[in-house]
C-alpha positions in Angstrom: 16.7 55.0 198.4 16.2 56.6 201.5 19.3 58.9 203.1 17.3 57.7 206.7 19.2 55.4 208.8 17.5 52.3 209.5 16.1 50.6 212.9 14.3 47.7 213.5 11.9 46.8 215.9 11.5 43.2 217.0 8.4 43.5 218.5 5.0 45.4 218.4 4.7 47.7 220.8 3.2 51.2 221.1 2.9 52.9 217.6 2.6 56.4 218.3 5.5 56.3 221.1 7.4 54.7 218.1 6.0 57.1 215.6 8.7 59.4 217.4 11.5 57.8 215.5 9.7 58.0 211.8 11.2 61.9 211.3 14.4 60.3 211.5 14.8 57.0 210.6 13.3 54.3 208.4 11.8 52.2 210.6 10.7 48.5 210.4 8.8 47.3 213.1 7.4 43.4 213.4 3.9 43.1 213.5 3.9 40.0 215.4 5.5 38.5 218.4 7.7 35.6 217.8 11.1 34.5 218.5 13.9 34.7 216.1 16.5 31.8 215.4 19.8 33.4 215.8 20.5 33.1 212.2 17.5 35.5 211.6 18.3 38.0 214.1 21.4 38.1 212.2 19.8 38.8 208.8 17.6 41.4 210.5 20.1 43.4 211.8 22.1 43.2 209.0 22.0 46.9 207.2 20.1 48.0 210.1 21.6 51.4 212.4 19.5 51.0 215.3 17.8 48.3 216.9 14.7 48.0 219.8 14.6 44.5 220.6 13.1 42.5 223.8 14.0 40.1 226.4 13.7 36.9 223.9 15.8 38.4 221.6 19.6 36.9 222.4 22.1 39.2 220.5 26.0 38.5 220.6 29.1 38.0 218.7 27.6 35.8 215.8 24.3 37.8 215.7 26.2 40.8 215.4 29.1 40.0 212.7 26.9 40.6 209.5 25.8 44.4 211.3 28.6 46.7 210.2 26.6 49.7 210.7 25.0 48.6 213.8 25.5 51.6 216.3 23.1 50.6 219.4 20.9 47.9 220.8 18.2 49.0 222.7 16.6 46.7 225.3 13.2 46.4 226.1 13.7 45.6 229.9 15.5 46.9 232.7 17.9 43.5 233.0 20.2 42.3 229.4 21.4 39.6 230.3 19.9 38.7 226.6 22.8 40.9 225.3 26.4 39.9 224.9 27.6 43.7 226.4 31.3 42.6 225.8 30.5 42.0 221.9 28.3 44.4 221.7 31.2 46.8 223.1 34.1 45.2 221.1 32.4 46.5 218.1 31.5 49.6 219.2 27.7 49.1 219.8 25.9 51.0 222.3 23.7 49.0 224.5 20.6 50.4 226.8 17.9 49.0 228.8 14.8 50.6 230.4 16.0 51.7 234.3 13.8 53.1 236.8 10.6 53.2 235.0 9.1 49.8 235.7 9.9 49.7 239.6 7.1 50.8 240.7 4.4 48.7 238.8 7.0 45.4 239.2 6.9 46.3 243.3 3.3 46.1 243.0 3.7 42.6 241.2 6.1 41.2 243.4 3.3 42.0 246.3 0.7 40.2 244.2 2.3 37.0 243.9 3.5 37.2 247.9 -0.6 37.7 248.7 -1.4 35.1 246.2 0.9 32.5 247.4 0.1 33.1 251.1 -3.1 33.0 251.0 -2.9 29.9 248.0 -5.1 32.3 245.3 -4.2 30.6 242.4 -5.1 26.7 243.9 -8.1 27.6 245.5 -9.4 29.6 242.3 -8.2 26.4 240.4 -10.3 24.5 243.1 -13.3 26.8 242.6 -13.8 26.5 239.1 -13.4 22.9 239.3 -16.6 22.9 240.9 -15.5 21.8 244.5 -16.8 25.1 246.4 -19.8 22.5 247.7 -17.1 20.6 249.7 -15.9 24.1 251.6 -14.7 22.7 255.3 -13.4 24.9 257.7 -9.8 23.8 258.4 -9.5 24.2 254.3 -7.2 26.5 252.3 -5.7 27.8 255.3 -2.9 30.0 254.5 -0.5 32.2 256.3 -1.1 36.0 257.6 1.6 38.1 256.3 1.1 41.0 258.5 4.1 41.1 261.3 6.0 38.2 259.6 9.9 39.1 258.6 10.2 40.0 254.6 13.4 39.3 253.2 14.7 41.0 249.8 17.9 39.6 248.1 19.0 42.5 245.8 17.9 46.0 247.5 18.2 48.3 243.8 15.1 50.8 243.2 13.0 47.7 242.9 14.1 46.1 246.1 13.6 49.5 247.9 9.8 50.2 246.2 9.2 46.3 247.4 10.6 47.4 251.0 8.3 50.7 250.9 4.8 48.4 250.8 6.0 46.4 253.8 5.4 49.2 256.1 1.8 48.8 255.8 1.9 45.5 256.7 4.1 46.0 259.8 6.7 43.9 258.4 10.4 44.1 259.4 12.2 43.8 256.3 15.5 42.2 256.2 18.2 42.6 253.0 21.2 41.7 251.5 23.0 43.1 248.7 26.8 43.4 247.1 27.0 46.2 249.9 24.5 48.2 252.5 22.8 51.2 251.6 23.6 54.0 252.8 21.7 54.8 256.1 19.6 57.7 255.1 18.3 54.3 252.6 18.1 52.2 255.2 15.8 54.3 257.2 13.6 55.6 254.8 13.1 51.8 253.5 12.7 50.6 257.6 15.4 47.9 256.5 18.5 46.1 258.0 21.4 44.9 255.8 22.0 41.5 257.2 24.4 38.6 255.5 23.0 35.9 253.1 22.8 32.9 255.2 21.2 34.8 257.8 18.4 36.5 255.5 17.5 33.1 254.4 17.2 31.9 257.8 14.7 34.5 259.3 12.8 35.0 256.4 9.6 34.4 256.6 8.9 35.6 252.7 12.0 36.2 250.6 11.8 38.0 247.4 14.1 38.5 244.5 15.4 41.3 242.8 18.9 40.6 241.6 20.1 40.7 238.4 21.1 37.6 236.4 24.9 37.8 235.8 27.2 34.8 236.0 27.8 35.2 239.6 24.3 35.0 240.7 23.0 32.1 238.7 21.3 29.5 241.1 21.9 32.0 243.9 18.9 30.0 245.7 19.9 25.9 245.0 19.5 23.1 247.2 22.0 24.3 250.1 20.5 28.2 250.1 17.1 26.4 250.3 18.0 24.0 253.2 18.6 27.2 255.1 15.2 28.8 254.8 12.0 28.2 256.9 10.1 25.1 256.3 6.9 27.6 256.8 8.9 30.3 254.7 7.9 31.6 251.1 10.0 32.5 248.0 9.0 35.2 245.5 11.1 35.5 242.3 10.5 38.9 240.2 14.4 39.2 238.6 15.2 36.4 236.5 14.9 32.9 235.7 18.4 31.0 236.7 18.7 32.6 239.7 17.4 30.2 240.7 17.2 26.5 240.2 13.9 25.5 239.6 14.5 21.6 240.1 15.7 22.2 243.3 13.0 24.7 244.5 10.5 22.3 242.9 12.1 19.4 245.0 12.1 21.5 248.0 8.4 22.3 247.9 7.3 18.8 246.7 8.4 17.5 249.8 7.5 20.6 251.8 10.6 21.5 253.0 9.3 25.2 251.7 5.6 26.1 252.2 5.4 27.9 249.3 6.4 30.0 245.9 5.4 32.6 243.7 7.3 32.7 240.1 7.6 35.1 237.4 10.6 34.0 235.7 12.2 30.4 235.0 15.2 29.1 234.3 15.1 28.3 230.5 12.0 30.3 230.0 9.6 30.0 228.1 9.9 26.1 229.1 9.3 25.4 232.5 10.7 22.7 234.4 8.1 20.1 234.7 8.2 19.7 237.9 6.6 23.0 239.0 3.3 22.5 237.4 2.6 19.3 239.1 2.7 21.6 242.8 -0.2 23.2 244.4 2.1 25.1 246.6 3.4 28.0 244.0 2.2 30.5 242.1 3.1 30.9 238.1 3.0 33.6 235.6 4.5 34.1 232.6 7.3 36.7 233.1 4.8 39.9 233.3 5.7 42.0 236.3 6.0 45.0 234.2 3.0 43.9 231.9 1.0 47.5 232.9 -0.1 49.8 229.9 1.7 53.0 231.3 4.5 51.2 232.3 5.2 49.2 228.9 4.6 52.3 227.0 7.4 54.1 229.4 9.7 51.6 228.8 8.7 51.6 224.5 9.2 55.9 225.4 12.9 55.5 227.2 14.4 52.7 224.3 12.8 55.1 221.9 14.8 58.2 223.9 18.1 56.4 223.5 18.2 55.6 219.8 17.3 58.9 219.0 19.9 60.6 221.7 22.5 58.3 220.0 21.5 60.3 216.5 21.8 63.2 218.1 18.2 63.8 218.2 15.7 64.5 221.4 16.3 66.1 224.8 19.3 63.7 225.7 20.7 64.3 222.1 24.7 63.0 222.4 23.9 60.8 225.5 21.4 57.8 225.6 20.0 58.4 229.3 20.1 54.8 229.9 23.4 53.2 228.2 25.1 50.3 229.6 28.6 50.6 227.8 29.4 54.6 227.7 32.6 53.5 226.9 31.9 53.3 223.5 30.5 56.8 223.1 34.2 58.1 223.2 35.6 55.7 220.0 
């Protein structure tokens, strides 16, 4: 019997950037990708100390009850809304996430889905290999310049602000709205206005996404925040699915009351609503904005950081650099 205390990994992910752990800890780490029923994430966190888990991986009260020596959840991903951070801090179980260091390659993302679906990419490639290129006219695939047009970002965090930075190079005035304005050094340095909702979705001519998914801002775009927006606008959703509802976006651009949409995330992912896929006016891909080698390695590195800080181990050794509860350091 080992003396180690135990974490599991839910995933696989980068073995020598979790090779940091073995020293300390007995460490099982899936070999494959698949999700768990909640009645097995139960059983494998059951007699486990620490756990690295991912987005698909929903853990609250019931998942937790068998876990008595659980002491922290590590996410795989800046948002947790997977995580139940009240159970998790009712029983005194740290909770951490991976801030800052996927901004940058998600900004980058967020501007490749904008480009795709203004210039329809992902149709016209669809198009292509279909065979059609003989049948080229010259009124076809028109799409719309983005350079000079009004960007919009709902949810100006690091993300938001890296997504603002790119727009200078396009000349873009860039609009935002947030919980509250930034201070005005931000502003500046980010060339942006703090503007209320209504009216960011009414001069937008591309709006993009970058909220977190909390009760409060589920199906913060529906049918009425839709009605408000350009018929010639574009929306771009990098945060999370159930921000916003996908049957009425879907209705919106079926009957081209929006031009056009680029998604990473879906409500109920990873089902899509129907709908969607019948459009040639958005762009889909399958929740990857932070799928870069560096960055998923950085993000493995910081969940890594925080199990071993809460061991007392590593440069942050006493204080996970990214915990979500620190409340429960002090029980």
């Amino acid at each position: 019997m080992t003396s180690k205390p135990r974490v599991w990994i839910s995933r696989p992910t980068f073995p020598e950037v979790i090779a940091r752990l073995e020293p300390h800890f007995e460490v099982t780490a899936e070999a494959e990708e698949r999700r768990f029923s909640p009645a097995e994430l139960a059983a494998k966190l059951a007699g486990q100390d620490a756990a690295v888990v991912g987005l698909k991986d929903r853990i609250g009260a019931a998942e937790i009850a068998g876990a008595h020596r659980l002491r922290i959840v590590a996410n795989l991903g800046v948002g947790y809304d997977n995580l139940d951070l009240d159970a998790l801090s009712g029983a005194g179980i740290a909770a951490s996430n991976t801030a800052d260091v996927l901004n940058e390659s998600v900004a980058d993302y967020a501007w490749a889905l904008l480009l795709g679906a203004a210039r329809r990419m992902t149709a016209a490639e669809r198009w292509l290999r279909a065979g059609q290129w003989h049948a080229t006219e010259f009124k076809a695939w028109l799409g719309a310049d983005v350079r000079g047009r009004i960007l919009g970002i709902l949810g100006m965090g690091r993300i938001g602000q890296a997504i603002a930075h790119r727009a200078v190079g396009f000349g873009m005035p860039v609009l935002y709205h947030n919980r509250s304005p930034l201070p005005e050094a931000t502003e500046r340095a980010c060339h942006a206005r703090f503007v209320d909702k209504a009216q960011l979705l009414r001069e937008s001519d591309f709006l993009v996404l970058v909220l977190p998914l909390t009760p409060q801002t589920r199906h913060a775009i529906g049918a009425p925040e839709l009605a408000l927006m350009k018929p010639t606008a574009m929306l771009v959703n990098v945060a999370r699915g159930g921000i916003v509802d996908d049957r009425a976006l879907a209705a919106a651009l079926r009957e081209r009351r929006l031009a056009g949409a680029a998604l990473d995330v879906f409500e109920g992912e990873p089902a899509l609503y129907p709908g969607l896929l019948e459009l040639d006016n958005v762009v889909l891909s399958p929740h990857i904005a932070s799928a870069t080698t560096e960055t998923r390695r950085a993000m493995t590195s910081v969940a890594v950081d925080n199990v071993l800080a809460l061991f007392g181990h590593g440069p942050h050794a006493g204080r996970p650099p990214t915990i979500l509860n620190p409340s429960v350091l002090d029980k």
